[in-house]
Every structure is written in structure tokens, then in C-alpha cells.
C-alpha positions in Angstrom: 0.0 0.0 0.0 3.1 2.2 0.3 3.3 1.8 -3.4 0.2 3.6 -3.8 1.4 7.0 -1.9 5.1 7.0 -3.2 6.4 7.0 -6.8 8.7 4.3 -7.6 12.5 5.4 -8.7 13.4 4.7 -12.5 16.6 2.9 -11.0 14.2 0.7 -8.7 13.7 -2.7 -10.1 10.7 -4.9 -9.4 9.2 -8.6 -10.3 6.2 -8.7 -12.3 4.4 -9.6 -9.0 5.6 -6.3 -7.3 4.1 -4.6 -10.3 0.8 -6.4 -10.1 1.0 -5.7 -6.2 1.8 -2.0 -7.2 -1.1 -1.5 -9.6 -3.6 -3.3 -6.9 -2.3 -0.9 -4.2 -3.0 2.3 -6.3 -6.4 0.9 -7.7 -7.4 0.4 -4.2 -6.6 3.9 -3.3 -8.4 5.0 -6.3 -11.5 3.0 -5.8 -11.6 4.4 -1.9 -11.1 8.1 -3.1 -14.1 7.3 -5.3 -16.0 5.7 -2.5 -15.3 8.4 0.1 -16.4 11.5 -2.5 -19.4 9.8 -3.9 -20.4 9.5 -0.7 -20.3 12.7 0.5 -22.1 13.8 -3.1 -24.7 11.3 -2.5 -25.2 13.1 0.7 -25.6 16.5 -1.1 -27.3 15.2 -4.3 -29.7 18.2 -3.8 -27.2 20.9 -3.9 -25.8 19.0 -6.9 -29.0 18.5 -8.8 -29.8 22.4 -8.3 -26.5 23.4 -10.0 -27.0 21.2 -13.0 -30.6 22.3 -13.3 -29.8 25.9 -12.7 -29.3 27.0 -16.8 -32.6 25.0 -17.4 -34.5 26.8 -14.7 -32.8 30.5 -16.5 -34.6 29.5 -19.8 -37.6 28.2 -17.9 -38.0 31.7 -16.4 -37.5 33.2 -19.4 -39.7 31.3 -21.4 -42.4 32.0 -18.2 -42.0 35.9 -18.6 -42.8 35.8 -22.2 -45.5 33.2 -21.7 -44.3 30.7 -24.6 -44.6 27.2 -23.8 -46.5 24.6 -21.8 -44.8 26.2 -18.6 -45.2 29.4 -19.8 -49.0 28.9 -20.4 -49.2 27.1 -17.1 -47.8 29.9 -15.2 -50.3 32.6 -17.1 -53.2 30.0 -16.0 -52.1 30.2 -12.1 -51.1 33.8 -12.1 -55.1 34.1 -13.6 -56.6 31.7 -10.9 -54.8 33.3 -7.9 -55.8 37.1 -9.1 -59.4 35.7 -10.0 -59.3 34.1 -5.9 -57.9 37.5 -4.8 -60.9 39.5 -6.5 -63.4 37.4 -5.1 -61.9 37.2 -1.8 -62.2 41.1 -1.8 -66.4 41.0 -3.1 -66.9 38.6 -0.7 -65.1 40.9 2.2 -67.0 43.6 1.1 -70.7 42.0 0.6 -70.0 40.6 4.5 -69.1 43.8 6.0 -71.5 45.2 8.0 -73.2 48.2 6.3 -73.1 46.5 2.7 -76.9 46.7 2.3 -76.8 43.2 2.7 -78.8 41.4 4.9 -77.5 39.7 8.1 -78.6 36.3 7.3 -77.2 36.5 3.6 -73.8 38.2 5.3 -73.7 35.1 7.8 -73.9 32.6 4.6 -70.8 34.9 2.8 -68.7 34.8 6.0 -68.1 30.5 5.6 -67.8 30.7 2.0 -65.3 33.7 2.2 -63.2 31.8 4.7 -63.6 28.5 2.6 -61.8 30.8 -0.3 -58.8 32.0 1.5 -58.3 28.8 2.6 -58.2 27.0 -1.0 -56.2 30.2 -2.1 -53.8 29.6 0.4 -53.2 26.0 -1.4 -52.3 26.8 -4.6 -48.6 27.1 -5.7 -46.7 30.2 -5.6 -43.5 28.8 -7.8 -43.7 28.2 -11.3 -44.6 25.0 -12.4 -41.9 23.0 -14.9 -38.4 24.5 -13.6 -37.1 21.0 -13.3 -37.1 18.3 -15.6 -39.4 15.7 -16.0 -39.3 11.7 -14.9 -41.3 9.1 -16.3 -40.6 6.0 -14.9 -40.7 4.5 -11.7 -37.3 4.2 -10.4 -36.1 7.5 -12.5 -35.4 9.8 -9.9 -33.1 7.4 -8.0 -31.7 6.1 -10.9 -31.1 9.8 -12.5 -29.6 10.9 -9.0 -26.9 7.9 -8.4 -25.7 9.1 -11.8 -25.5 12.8 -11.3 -23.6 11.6 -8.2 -21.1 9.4 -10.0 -20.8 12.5 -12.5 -19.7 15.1 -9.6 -17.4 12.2 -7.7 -15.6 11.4 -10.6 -15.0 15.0 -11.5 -13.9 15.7 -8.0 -11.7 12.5 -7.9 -10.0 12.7 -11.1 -6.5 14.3 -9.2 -6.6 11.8 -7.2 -6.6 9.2 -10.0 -4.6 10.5 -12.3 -1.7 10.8 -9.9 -1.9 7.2 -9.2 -1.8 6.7 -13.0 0.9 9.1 -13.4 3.2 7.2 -10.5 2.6 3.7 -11.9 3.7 5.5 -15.4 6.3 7.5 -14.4 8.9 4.4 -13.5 8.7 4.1 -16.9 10.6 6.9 -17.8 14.0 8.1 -17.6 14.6 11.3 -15.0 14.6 13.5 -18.4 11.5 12.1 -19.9 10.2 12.5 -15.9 10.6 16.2 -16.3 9.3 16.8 -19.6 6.1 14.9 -18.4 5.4 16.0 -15.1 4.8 19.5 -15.8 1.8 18.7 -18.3 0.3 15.8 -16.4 0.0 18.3 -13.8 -1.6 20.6 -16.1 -4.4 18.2 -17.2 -6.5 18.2 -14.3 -6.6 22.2 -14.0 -7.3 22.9 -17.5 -10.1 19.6 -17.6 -11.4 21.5 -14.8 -11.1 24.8 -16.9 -13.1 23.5 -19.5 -16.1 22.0 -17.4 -16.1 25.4 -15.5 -16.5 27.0 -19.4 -18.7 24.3 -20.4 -20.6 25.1 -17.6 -21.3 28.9 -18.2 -21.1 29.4 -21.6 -22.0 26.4 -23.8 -24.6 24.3 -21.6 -26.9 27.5 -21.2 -26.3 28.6 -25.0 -27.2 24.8 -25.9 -30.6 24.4 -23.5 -31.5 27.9 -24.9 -31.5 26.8 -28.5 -32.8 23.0 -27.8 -35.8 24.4 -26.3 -36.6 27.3 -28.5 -36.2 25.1 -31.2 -39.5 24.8 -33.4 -41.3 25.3 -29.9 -44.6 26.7 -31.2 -45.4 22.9 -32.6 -44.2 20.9 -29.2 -44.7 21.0 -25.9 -41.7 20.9 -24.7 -41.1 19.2 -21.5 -37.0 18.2 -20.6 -37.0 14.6 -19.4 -34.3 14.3 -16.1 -32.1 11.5 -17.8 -31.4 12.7 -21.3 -31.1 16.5 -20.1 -28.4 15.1 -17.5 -26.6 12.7 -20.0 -26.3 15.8 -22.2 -25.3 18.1 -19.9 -22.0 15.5 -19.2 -21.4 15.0 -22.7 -21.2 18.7 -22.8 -19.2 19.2 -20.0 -16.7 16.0 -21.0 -16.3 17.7 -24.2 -15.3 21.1 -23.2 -12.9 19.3 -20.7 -11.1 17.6 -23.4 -11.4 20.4 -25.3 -9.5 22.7 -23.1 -6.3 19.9 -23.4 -5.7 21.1 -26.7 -2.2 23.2 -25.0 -1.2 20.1 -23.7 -0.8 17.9 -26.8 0.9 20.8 -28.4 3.3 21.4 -26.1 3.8 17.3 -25.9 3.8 17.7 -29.7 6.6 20.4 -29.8 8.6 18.8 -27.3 9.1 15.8 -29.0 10.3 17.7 -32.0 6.6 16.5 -33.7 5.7 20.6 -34.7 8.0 23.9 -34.5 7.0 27.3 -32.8 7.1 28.7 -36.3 5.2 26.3 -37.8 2.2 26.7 -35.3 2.4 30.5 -35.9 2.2 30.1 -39.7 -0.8 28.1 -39.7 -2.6 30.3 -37.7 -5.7 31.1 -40.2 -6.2 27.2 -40.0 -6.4 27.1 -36.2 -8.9 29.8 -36.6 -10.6 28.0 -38.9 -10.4 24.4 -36.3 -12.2 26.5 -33.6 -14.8 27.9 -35.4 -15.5 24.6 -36.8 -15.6 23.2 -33.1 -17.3 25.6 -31.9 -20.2 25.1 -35.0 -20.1 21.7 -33.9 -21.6 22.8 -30.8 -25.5 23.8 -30.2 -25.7 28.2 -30.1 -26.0 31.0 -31.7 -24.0 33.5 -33.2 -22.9 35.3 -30.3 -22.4 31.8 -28.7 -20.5 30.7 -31.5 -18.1 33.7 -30.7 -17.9 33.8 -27.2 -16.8 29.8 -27.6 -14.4 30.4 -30.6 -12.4 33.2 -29.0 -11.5 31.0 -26.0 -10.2 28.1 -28.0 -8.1 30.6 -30.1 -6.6 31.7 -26.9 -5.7 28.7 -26.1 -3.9 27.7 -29.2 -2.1 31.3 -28.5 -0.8 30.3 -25.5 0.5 26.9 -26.5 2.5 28.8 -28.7 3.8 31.1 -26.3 4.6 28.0 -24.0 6.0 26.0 -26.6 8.3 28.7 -27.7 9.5 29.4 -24.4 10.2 25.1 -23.6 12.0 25.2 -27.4 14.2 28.4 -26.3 15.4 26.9 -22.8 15.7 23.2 -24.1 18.1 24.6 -26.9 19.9 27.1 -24.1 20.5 23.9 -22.2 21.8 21.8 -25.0 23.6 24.9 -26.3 25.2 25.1 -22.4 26.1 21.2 -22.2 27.9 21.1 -25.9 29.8 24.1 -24.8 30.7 22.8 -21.1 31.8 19.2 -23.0 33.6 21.6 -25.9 35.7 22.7 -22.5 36.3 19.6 -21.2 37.9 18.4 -24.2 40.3 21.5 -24.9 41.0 21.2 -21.1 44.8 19.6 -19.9 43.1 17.3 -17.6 41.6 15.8 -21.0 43.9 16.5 -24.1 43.3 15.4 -26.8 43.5 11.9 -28.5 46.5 10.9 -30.7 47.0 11.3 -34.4 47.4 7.9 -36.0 51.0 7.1 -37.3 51.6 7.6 -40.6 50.8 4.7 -43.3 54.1 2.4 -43.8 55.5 3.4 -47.1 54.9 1.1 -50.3 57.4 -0.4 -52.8 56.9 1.9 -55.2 57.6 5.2 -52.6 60.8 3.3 -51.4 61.6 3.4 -55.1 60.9 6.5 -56.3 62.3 8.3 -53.2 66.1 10.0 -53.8 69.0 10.8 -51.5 70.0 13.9 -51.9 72.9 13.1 -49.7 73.9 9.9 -51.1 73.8 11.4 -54.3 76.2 14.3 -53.4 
């Protein structure tokens, strides 16, 4: 289980039944993290179901003010029935009051019937009807709530797991390739959970905006809990993958794969790659802007950071070729021997005069 909280050295060797031990230890870890936090988010489902319905219940209200759609039409019907109870209430205050020219046994009959009408006044909602989605089957609301749990504690847990995943990889690797890697498997989780906070904001309201004003005059529209969920986490995954986009191009440019200037060249096409991603997803045209610019930024700034890796990696090899350069030209290390000269052939011997014999 020690395994599981420490990284292994590269210079560390183990049996293939320390490595099945290892990946046991850390999957137990995992599993526990996973336990523990969908625990506690079983044990605040409500909270979580209210954010995740929250940009459903903005449209709903929207949709109530302008009185479009069965809630909307619901909501005009109950704001009709409580005035028409409050105006009756009134006559019927009035008629009973002493001094209405009423008599006193008609006033006595008013008096039960007016307190009968606050009463079933009193009963009818106050809070629009339709802010949440709909369930249909028996066991939906547990079912839909044990998977908006899972959603949250896997969200939640996903450090947790991908440092076990990174110290059962990380062995692996040489100490160099360690610190290439480290610094973006640390960046994964923080930009996954920059994306979901994005996705969250500004594409899952854009996309429940235009799903539900879609063609509305011909349906009634009513969100059923599962689907509206399983989208919102598709959304959500997507955007989280989405935002990983500096972290294959930095892996990319690291590995020699792509260039600074070649990213900066192409620029008009990654333009292009964001708009198209961001068509891909449900909006308008302002959405369409508002999730194209953020994508571009991104793409920005893994140029930035790849140039600045590309400039100190070359420093550093620029650094160690001249410190080796040194070492060579240095006393303690001179340098190695010139070969003797080739024996001479036949011919050479031949051809070669005396000068001094000949004198």
C-alpha cells in the first residue's frame, strides 16, 4: 500500500508480482477516493442536482416571462386563478361587512364561503410549475440521482486518480523524460477542470437555450431528467477535453513533432479548427463567438509556452555542448592521438632520392 502514496524510482527494479501488487495498491486507493467522495455527493445530491438544473431553470423563467410554452401557459393560467381568488376574496369581504346593504342572514352565509376561499387560495402554488425536468418512470429519480452523483465524484476524484496513474507510469521513464512529463500531467487536471467550469457557463446554457426554442410553437416541450443530465455530461466531457488542446501541443513540440514557427504560420487554419468546433456545438451566433475566442486563446498560448520550452531546451543543449567543448580543450583531458603515418609502399621506397647519397 506504500506503493500507492510514493512513486517508484526509474533505478528501482521490481518482479512482475511487485508490479501487479503495485497496480492493486493504487487501484485500491483510487476505488476508496471514489467511495469516500461519492459519498459525501450522494449526501448532497440536492445541492448538486440544483446546480445542474440551474441554466434549465434561467430558460424556464424566461420562457415563463414571455408566456411561450406549456410552462409558460401554465404559469399565465395560475397567475389568472390566484388574481381571480384574490378579487373574489375582496367582493366577498365587502358583501359581508356590515353596512353593505346586505342582509344579516345573507352576510352570515358569505362569512363561511369567504373563509372556505382563503383557505383553497392559500393551497395553490406560488412557484412556477416545470423549472425541473421531467421523470417518467418508476425508479427515474433514484436512478437519475446515483448518476449525477457518480458524475460530480468522478470530476472531484479525477486528481486523485490521475496521480496514481501518473506514479505507476512515471517508472517508466528516464529522469529526463520524468521532467518533460510531469509539468503537463500536472496541467491536465486544471485545465479539464477549466473546460467543465467553461462548459458550464457558456455552452450548456447557450445549448438548452437553443434546444428548447427550437420549433417550440409545434411541441410542448417538456425536458425529461435522464437525457437532459446525460447531455449536460457529454457537454461538460467535451469542453474538458477540449481545453487539453495546449497540452498535446506542447507534448507535440517537445518531442520535435511541430515547430514554434510552424504553429504561428498556420494560424488562419487554427482559426478555422475553432470555429468549426465551436459550430459543432449547439448556439448561436454570439455563442458561436464567445466559444471560438476561448479556443483561439488557447492555441495562443500553447505557442507562447512551446516557444519558451523550445528556447530553454536549446539554451541547455547549447550550455552542455559548450561545457563538453571545455572539457575536451582542457589539460586534464587533451586530446586523443593522431594515428602514425601509413608504412611506405614499394613503389615510394623506389621512387624516393637521396639527396645526400647522391652528393
Amino acid at each position: 500500500m506504500v506503493r500507492a502514496i510514493r512513486t517508484i524510482d526509474h533505478e528501482e527494479r521490481l518482479s512482475l508480482v511487485d508490479h501487479l501488487d503495485e497496480l492493486r495498491a493504487r487501484l485500491i486507493v483510487s476505488g476508496a477516493v471514489l467511495a469516500v467522495v461519492f459519498g459525501v455527493c450522494l449526501w448532497q445530491n440536492h445541492t448538486l442536482l440544483e446546480i445542474v438544473n440551474e441554466p434549465l431553470k434561467t430558460q424556464t423563467k424566461k420562457q415563463v416571462e414571455k408566456g411561450q410554452g406549456t410552462v409558460g401557459q401554465a404559469v399565465l393560467a395560475q397567475k389568472g386563478i390566484l388574481r381571480i381568488a384574490g378579487d373574489t376574496a375582496a367582493a366577498l369581504g365587502v358583501l359581508a361587512a356590515p353596512g353593505s346593504g346586505v342582509s344579516a342572514h345573507a352576510r352570515a352565509q358569505l362569512l363561511p364561503l369567504l373563509a372556505t376561499l382563503e383557505t383553497d387560495a392559500g393551497k395553490l402554488p406560488r412557484k412556477s410549475p416545470g423549472d425541473n425536468p421531467v421523470t417518467l418512470g418508476v425508479g427515474e429519480p433514484f436512478t437519475t440521482t446515483i448518476t449525477v452523483t457518480l458524475y460530480f465524484a468522478l470530476i472531484i476524484s479525477l486528481p486523485v486518480i490521475l496521480y496514481e496513474l501518473y506514479g505507476f507510469i512515471m517508472p517508466a521513464l528516464s529522469p529526463s523524460e520524468r521532467r518533460a512529463a510531469a509539468p503537463l500531467l500536472s496541467a491536465v487536471p486544471f485545465l479539464f477542470a477549466a473546460g467543465v467550469l467553461f462548459g458550464y457557463f457558456v455552452v450548456l446554457p447557450a445549448a438548452v437555450r437553443f434546444f428548447v426554442n427550437f420549433n417550440s410553437s409545434e411541441f410542448n416541450v417538456l425536458v425529461q431528467a435522464s437525457q437532459f443530465y446525460g447531455f449536460a455530461a457529454t457537454v461538460l466531457l467535451a469542453m474538458g477535453l477540449v481545453f487539453q488542446v495546449p497540452v498535446l501541443i506542447l507534448g507535440a513540440a517537445r518531442l520535435g513533432l511541430v515547430t514554434p514557427r510552424q504553429l504561428r504560420k498556420n494560424r488562419r487554419y487554427a482559426v478555422l479548427a475553432c470555429a468549426a468546433v465551436a459550430a459543432l456545438l449547439p448556439g448561436d451566433a454570439v455563442t458561436l463567438v464567445l466559444e471560438t475566442v476561448p479556443l483561439y486563446v488557447l492555441y495562443e498560448a500553447s505557442i507562447l509556452l512551446a516557444s519558451f520550452v523550445v528556447r530553454a531546451e536549446r539554451r541547455k543543449g547549447d550550455e552542455q555542448s559548450a561545457e563538453t567543448e571545455g572539457d575536451r580543450r582542457s589539460p586534464e583531458h587533451p586530446p586523443p592521438p593522431q594515428d602514425d603515418p601509413p608504412e611506405p609502399t614499394v613503389q615510394q621506397i623506389i621512387d624516393h632520392v637521396d639527396r645526400g647519397l647522391s652528393d
